[in-house]
N, CA, C and O atoms as a MOPAC input file, in Angstrom:
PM7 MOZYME 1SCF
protein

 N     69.15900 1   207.54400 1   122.57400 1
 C     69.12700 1   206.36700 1   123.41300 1
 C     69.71600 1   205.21100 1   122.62200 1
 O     69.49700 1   205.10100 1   121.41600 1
 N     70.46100 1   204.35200 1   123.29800 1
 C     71.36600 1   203.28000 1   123.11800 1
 C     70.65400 1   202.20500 1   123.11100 1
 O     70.16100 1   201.95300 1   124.21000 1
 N     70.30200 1   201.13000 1   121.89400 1
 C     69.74400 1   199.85000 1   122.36600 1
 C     70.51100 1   198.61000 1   121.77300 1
 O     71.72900 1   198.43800 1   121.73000 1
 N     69.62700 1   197.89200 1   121.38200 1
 C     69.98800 1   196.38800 1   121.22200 1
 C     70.84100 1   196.50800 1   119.61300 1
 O     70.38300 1   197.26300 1   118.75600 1
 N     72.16200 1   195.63800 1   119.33500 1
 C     72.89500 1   195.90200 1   118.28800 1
 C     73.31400 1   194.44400 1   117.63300 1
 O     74.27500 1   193.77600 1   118.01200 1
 N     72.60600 1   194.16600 1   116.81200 1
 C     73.07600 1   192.96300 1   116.02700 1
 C     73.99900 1   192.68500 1   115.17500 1
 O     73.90200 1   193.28700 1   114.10600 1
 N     75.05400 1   191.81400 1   115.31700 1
 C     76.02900 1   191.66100 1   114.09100 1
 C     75.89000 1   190.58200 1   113.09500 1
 O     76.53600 1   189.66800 1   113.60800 1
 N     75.47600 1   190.19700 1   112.09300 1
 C     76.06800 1   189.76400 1   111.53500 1
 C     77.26800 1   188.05100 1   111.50400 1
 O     78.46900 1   188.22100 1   111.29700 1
 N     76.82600 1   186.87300 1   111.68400 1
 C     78.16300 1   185.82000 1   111.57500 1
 C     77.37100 1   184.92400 1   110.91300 1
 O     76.22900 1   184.89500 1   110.45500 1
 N     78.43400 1   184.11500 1   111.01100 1
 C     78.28300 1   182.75600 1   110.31900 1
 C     77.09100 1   182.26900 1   110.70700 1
 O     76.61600 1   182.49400 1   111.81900 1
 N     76.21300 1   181.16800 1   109.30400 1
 C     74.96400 1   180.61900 1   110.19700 1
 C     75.16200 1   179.89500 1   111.41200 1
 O     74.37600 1   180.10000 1   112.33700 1
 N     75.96500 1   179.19200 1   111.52600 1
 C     76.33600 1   177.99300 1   112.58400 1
 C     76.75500 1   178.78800 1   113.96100 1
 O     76.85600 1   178.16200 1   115.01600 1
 N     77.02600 1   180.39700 1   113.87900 1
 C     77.55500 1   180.99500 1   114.88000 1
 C     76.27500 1   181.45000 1   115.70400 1
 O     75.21000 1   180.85000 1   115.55500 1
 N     76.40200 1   182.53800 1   116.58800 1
 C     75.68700 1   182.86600 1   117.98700 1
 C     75.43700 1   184.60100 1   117.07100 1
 O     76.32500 1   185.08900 1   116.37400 1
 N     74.11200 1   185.24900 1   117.29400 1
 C     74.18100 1   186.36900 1   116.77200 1
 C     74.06400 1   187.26300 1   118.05800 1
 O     73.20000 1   187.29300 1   118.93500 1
 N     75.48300 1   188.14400 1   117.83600 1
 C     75.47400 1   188.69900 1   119.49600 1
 C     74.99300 1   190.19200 1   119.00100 1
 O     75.08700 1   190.71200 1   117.88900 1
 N     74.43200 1   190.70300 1   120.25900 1
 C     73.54700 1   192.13300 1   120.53300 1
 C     74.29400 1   192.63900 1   121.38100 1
 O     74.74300 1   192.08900 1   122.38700 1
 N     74.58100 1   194.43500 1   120.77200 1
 C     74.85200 1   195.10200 1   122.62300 1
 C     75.04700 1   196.39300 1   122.16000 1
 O     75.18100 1   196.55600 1   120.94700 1
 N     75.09400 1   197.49100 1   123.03800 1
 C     74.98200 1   198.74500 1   122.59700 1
 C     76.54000 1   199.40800 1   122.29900 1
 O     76.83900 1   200.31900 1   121.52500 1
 N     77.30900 1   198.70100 1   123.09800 1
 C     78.41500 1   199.32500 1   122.88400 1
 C     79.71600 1   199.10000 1   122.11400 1
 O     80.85100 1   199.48100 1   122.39900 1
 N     79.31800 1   198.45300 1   121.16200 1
 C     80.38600 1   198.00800 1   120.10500 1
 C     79.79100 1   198.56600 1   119.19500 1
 O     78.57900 1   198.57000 1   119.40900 1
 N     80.26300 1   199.35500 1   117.66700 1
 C     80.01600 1   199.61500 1   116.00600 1
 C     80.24200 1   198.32000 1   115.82400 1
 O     80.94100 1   197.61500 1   116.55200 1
 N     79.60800 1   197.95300 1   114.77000 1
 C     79.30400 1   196.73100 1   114.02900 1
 C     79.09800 1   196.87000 1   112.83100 1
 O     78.72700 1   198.03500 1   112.68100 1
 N     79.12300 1   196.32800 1   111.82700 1
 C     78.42800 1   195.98000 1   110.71400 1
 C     77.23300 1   195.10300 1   110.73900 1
 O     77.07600 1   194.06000 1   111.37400 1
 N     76.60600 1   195.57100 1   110.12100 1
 C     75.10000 1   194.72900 1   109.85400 1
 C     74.25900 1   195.53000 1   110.10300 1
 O     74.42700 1   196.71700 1   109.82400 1
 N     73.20400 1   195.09800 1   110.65800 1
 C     71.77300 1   195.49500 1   110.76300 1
 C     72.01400 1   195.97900 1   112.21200 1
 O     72.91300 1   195.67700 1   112.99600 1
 N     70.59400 1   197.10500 1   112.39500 1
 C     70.64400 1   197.48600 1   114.33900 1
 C     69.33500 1   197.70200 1   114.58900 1
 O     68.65600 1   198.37900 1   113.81700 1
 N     68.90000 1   197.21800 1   115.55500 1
 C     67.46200 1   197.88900 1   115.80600 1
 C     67.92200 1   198.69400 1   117.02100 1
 O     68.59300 1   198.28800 1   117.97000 1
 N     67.28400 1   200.27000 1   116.74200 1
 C     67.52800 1   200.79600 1   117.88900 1
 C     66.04400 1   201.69700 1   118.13700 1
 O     64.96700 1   201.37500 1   117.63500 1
 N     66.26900 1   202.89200 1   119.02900 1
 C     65.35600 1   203.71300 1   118.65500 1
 C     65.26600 1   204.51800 1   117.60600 1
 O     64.19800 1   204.84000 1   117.08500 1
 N     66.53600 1   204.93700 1   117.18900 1
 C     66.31100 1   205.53900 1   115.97200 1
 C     66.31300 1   205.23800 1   114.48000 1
 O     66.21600 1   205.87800 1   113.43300 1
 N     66.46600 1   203.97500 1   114.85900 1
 C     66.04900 1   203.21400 1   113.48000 1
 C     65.32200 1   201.89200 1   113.28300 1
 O     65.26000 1   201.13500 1   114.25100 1
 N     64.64000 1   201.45800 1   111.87100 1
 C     63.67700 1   200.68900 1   111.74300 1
 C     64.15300 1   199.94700 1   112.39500 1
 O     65.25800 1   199.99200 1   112.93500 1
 N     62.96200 1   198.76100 1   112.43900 1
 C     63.36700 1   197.29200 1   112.93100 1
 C     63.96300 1   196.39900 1   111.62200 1
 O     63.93700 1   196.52400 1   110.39800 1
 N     64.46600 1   195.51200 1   112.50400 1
 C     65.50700 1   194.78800 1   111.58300 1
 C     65.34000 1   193.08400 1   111.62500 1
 O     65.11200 1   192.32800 1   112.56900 1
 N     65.54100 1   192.85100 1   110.29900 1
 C     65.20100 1   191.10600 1   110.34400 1
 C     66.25500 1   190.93400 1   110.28200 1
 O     67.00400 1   191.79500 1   109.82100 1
 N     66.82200 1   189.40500 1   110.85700 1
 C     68.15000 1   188.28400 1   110.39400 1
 C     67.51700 1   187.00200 1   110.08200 1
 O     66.32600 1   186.69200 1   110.12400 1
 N     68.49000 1   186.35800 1   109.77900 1
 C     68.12200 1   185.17400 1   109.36000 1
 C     68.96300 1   184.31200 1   110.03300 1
 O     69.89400 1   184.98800 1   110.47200 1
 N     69.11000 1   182.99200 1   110.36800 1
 C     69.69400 1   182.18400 1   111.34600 1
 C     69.36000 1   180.84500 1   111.12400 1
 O     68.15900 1   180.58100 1   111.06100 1
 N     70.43600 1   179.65900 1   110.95100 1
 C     69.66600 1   178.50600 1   111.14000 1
 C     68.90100 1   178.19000 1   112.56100 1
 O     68.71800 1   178.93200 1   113.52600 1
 N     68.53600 1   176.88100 1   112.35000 1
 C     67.58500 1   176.62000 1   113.73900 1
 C     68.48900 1   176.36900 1   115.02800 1
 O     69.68100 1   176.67600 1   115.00100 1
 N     67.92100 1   175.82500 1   116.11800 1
 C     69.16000 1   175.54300 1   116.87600 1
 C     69.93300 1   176.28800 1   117.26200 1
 O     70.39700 1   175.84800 1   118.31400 1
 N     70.38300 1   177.26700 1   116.98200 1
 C     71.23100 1   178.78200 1   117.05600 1
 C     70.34900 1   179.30300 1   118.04400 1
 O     69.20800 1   178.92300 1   118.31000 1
 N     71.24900 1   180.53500 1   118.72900 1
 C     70.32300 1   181.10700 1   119.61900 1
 C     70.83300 1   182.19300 1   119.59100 1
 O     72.02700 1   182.25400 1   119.30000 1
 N     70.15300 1   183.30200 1   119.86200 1
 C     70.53900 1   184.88200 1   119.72700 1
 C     70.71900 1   185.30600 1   121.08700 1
 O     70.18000 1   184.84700 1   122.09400 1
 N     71.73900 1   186.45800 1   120.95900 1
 C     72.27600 1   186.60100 1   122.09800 1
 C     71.90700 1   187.91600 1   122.53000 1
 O     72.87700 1   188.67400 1   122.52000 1
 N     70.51600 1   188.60800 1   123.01900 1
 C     70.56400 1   189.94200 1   123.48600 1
 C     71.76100 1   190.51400 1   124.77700 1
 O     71.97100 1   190.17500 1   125.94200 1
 N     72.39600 1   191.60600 1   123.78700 1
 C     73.22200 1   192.40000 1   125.08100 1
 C     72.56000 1   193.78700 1   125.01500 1
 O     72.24700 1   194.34900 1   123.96600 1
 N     72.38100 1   194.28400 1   126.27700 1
 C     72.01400 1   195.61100 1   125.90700 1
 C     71.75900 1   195.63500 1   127.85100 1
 O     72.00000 1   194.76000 1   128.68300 1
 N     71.10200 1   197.23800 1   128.03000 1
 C     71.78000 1   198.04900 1   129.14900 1
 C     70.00700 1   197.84500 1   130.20700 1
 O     68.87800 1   198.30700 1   130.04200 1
 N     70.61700 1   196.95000 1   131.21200 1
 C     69.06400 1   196.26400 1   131.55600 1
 C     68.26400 1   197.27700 1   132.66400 1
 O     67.30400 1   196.86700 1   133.31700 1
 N     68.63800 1   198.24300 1   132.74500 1
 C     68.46400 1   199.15700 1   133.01800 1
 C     67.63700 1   200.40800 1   132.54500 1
 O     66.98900 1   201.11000 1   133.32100 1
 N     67.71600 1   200.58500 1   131.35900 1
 C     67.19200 1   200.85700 1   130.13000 1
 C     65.63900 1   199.88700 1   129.30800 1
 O     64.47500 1   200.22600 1   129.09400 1
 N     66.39500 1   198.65100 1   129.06600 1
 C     65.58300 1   198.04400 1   128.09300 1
 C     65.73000 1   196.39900 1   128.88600 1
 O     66.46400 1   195.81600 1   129.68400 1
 N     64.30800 1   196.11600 1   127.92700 1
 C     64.21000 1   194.75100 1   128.46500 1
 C     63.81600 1   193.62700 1   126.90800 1
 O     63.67100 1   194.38700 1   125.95100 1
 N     63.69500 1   192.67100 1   126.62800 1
 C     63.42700 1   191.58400 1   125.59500 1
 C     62.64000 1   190.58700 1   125.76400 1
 O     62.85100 1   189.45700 1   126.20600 1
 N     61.26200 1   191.34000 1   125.19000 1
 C     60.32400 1   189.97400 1   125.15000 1
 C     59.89600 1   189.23800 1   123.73700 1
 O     59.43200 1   189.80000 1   122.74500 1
 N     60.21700 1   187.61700 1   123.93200 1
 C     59.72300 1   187.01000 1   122.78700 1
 C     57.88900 1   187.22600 1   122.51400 1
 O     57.07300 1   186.97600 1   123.40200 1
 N     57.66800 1   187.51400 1   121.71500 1
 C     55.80300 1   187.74300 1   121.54400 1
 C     55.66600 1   187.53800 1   120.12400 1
 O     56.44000 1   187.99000 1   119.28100 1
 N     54.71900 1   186.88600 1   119.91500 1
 C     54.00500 1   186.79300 1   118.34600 1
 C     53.99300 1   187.55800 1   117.52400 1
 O     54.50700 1   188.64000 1   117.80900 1
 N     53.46800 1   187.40200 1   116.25700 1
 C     53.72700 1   187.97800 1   115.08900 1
 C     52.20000 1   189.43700 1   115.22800 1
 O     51.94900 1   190.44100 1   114.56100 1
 N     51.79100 1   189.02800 1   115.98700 1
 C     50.83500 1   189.84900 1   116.62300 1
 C     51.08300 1   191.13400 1   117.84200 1
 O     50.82900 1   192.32200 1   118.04200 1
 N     51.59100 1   190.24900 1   118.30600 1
 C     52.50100 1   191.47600 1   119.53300 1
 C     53.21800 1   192.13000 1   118.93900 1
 O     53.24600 1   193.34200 1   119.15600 1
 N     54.19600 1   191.42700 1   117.80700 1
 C     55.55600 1   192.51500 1   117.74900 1
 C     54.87700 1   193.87200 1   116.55500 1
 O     55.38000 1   194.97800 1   116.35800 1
 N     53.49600 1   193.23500 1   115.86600 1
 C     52.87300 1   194.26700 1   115.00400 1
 C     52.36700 1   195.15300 1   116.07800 1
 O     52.97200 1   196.20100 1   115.84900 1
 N     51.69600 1   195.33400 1   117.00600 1
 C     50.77000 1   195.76300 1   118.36900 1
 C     51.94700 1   196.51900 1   119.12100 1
 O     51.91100 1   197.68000 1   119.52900 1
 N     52.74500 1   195.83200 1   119.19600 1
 C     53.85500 1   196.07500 1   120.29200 1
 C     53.85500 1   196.35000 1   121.61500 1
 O     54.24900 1   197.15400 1   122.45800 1
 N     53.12300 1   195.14300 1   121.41300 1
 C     52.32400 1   194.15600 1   123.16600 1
 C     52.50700 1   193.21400 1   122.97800 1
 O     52.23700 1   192.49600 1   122.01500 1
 N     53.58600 1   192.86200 1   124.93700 1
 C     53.61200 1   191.47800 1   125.36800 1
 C     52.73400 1   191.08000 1   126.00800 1
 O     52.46600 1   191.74900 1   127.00600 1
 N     51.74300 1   189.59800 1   125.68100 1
 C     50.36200 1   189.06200 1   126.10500 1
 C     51.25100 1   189.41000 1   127.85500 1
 O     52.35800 1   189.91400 1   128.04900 1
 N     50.50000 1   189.03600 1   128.59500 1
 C     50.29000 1   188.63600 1   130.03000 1
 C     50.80800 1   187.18300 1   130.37700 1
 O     50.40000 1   186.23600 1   129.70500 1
 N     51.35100 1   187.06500 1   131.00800 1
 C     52.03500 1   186.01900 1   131.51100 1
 C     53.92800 1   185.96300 1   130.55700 1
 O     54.79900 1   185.19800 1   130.97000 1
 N     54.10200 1   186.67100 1   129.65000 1
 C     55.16500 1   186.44500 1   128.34800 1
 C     56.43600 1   186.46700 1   129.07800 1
 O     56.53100 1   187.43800 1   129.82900 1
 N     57.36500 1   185.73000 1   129.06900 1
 C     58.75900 1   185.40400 1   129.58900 1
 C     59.25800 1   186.84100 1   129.00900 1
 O     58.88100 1   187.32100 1   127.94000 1
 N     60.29100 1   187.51100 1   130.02600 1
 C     60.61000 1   189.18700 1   129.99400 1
 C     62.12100 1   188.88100 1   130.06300 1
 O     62.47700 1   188.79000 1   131.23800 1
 N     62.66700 1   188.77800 1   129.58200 1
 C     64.07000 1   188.90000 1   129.93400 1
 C     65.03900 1   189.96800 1   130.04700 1
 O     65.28700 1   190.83400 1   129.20800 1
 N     65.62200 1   189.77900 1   131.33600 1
 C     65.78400 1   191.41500 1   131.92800 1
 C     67.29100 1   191.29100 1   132.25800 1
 O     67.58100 1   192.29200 1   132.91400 1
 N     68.48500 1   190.42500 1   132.07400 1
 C     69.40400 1   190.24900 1   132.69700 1
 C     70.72000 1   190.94000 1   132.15100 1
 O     71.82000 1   190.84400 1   132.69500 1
 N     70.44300 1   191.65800 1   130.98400 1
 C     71.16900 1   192.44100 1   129.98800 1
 C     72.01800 1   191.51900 1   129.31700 1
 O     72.62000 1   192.17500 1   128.46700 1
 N     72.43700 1   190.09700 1   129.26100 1
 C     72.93400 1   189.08700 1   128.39000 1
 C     72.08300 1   188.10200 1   128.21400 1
 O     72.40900 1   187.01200 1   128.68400 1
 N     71.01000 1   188.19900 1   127.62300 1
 C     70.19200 1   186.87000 1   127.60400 1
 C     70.22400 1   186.07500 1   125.81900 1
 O     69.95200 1   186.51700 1   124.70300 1
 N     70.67100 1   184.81700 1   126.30500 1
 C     70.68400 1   183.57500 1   125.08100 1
 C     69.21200 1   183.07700 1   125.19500 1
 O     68.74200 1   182.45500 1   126.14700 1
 N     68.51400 1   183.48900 1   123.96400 1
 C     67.34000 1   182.76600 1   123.33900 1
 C     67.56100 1   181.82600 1   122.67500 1
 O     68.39600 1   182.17000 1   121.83800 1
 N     67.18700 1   180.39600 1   122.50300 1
 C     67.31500 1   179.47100 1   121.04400 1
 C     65.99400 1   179.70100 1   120.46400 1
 O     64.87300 1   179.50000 1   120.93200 1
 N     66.37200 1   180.16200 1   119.35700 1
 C     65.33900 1   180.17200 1   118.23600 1
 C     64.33400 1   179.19800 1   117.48600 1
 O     64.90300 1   178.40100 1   116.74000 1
 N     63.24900 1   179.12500 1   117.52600 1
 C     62.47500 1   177.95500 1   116.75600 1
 C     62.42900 1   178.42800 1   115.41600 1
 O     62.42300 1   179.61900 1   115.10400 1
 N     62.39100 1   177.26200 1   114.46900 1
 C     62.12000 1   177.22800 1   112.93900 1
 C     61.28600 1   177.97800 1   112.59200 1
 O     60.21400 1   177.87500 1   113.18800 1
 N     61.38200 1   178.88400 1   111.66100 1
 C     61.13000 1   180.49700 1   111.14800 1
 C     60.87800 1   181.48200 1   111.83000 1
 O     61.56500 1   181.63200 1   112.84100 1
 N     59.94400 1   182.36700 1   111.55800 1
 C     60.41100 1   183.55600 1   112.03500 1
 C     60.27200 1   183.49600 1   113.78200 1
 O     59.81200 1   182.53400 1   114.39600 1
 N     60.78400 1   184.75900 1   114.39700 1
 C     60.62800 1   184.83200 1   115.72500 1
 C     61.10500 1   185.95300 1   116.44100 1
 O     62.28000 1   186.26500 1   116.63100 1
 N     59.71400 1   186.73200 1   116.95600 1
 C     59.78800 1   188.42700 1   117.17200 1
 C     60.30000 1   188.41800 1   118.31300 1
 O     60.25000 1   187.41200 1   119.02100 1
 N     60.94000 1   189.65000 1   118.72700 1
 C     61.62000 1   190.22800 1   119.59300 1
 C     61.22500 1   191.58700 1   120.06800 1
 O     61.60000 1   192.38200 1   119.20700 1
 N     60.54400 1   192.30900 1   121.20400 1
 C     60.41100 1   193.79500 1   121.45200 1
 C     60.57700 1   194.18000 1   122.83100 1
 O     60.15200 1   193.51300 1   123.77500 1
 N     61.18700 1   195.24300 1   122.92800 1
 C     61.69900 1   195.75300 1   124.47300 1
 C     60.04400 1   196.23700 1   124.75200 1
 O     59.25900 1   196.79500 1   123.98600 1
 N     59.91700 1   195.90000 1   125.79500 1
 C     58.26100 1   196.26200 1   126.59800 1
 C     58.31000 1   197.46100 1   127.74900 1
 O     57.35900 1   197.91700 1   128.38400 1
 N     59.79400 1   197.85000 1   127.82500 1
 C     59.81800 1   199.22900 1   128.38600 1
 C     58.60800 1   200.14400 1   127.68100 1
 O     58.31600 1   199.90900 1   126.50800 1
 N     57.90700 1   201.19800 1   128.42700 1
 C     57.22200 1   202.11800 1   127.61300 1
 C     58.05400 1   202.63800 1   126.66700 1
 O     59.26300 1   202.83600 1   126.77900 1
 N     57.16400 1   202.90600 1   125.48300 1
 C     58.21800 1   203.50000 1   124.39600 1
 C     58.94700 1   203.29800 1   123.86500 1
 O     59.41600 1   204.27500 1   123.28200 1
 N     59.61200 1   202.00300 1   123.62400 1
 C     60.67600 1   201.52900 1   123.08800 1
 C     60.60800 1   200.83500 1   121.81500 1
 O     61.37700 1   201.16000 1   120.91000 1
 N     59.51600 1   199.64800 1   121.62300 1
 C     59.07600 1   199.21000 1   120.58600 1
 C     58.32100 1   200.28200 1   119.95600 1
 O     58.86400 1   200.57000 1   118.88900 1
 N     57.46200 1   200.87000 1   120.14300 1
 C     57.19900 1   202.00100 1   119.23100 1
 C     58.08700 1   202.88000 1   118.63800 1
 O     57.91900 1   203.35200 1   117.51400 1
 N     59.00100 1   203.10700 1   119.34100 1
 C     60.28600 1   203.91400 1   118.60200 1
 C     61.52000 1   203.42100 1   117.53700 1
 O     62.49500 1   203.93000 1   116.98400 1
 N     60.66100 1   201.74700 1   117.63000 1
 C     61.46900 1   200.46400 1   116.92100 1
 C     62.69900 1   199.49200 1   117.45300 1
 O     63.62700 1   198.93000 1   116.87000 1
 N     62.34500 1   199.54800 1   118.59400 1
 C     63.10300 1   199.00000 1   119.44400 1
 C     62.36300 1   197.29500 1   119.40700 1
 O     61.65900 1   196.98400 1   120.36800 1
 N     62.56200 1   196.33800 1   118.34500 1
 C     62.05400 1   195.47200 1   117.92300 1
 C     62.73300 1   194.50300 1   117.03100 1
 O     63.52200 1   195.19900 1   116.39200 1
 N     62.85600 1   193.26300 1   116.63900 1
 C     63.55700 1   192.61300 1   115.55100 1
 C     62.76900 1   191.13100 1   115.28400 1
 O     62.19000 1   190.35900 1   116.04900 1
 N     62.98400 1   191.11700 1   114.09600 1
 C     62.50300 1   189.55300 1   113.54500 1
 C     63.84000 1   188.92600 1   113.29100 1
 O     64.87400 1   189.51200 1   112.97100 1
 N     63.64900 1   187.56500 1   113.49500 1
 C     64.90600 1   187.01100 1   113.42300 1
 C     64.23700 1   185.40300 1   112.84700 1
 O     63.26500 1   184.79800 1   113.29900 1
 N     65.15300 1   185.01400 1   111.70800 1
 C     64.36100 1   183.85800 1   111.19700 1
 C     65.27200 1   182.94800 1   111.19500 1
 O     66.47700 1   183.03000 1   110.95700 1
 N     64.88600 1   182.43100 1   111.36200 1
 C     65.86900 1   180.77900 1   111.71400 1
 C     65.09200 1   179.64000 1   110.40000 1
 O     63.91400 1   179.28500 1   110.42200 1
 N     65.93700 1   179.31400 1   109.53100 1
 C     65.84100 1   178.61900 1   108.28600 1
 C     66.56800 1   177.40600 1   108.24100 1
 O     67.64600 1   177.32500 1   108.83000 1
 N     65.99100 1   176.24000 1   107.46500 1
 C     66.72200 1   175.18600 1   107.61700 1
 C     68.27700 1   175.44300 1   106.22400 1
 O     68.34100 1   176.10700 1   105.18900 1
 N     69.00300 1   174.78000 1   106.74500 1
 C     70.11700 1   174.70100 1   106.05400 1
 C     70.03600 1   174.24300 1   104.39200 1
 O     69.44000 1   173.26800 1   103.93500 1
 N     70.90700 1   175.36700 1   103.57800 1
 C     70.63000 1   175.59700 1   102.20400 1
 C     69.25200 1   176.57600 1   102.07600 1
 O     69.29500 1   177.02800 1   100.93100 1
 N     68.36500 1   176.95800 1   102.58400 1
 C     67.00500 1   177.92500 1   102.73800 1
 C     67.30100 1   179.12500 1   102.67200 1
 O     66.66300 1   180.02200 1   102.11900 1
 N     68.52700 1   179.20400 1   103.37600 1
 C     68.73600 1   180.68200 1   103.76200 1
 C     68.74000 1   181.17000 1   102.40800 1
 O     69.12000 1   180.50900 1   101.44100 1
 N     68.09300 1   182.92400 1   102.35600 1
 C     68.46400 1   183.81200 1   101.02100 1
 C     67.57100 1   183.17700 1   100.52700 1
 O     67.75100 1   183.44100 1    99.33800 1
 N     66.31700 1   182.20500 1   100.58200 1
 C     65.75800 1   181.95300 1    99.37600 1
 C     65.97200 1   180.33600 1    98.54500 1
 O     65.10100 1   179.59200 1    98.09400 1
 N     67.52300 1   180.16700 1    98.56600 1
 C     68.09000 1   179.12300 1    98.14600 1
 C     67.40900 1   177.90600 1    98.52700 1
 O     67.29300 1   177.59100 1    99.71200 1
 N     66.92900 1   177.17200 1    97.52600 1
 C     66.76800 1   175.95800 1    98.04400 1
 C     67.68700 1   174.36000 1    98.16600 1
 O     67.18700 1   173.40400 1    98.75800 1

């Protein structure tokens, strides 16, 4: 199964997702772990993936460990959806059955400028 595919850009750029491009970088799919990025703030991540298949809910550092979205949690289902990211981290998990358990999940951290890597 085909899921969500992260590349890799510039901090100041858009980090785009989708199943059907090879990429370099990191991937969360089903068959592999979940994956962190890092991002300044303000930036917004771009899930592409097959909405049909999978869906993207933002949930806490609690949910995405659980891999449960609370009740009421914004679901985004449109297969191109732009999130803007808040200052540090910020989980991501498809709430299809089975999907986040199979690691269909990502942290994505949004750092203030010069932070990134550690750097201060």
């Amino acid at each position: 199964m085909r899921g969500w595919r992260s590349r890799r850009s510039s901090p100041s750029a858009t980090a785009a997702a989708g199943p059907s491009t090879p990429a370099p970088g990191p991937t969360a799919s089903a068959s592999r772990a979940a994956t962190s990025l890092v991002r300044t703030p303000s930036v917004s991540k771009l899930f592409n993936y097959d909405p049909t298949a999978h869906d993207v809910v933002a949930v806490s550092a609690e949910g995405y460990r659980a891999c449960a979205a609370p009740s009421g949690a914004k679901v985004y289902k449109s297969g191109a959806d732009r999130v803007t990211l808040a200052l540090g981290p910020n989980y991501f998990i498809s709430s299809v059955p089975g999907d986040c358990q199979a690691g269909m999940k990502i942290t994505v951290t949004a750092a203030k400028q010069g932070r990134i890597g550690g750097a201060s």
